[in-house]
C-alpha positions, 0 to 999 in steps of 0.5 A: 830931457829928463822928468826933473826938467819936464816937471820944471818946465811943466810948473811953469803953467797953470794945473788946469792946461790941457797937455797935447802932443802932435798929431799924425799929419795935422793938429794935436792929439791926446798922449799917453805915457808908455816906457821903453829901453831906446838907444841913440841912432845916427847922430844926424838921422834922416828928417822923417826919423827919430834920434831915437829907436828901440833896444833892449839893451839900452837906456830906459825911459818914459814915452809920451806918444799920441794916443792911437784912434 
């Protein structure tokens, strides 16, 4: 998803909704935005792995990860 269609999606709701991501195991957390240059991996990777990993040499993007307690 590119930020155009995150804004798109996001201007669908009322200003006043709380954003949360999924937490850990269980329920739903806080985030925070971080960027990072990420490459595709395998095109079916394993259940428990992103589509995505770290590589400096790749795409530059935004990360919106649940924020560490």
């Amino acid at each position: 998803m590119k930020i155009k269609e995150l804004i798109e999606q996001l201007q669908k709701y009322p200003d006043n909704l709380r954003v949360l991501v999924n937490g850990y195991e269980m329920g739903y957390d806080d985030f925070e935005i971080n960027t990072q240059y990420i490459s595709k991996i395998y095109p079916e990777p394993a259940r428990w792995a992103g589509d995505y990993k770290k590589d400096d040499a790749g795409e530059y993007c935004v990360i919106l990860s649940r924020k560490q307690k």
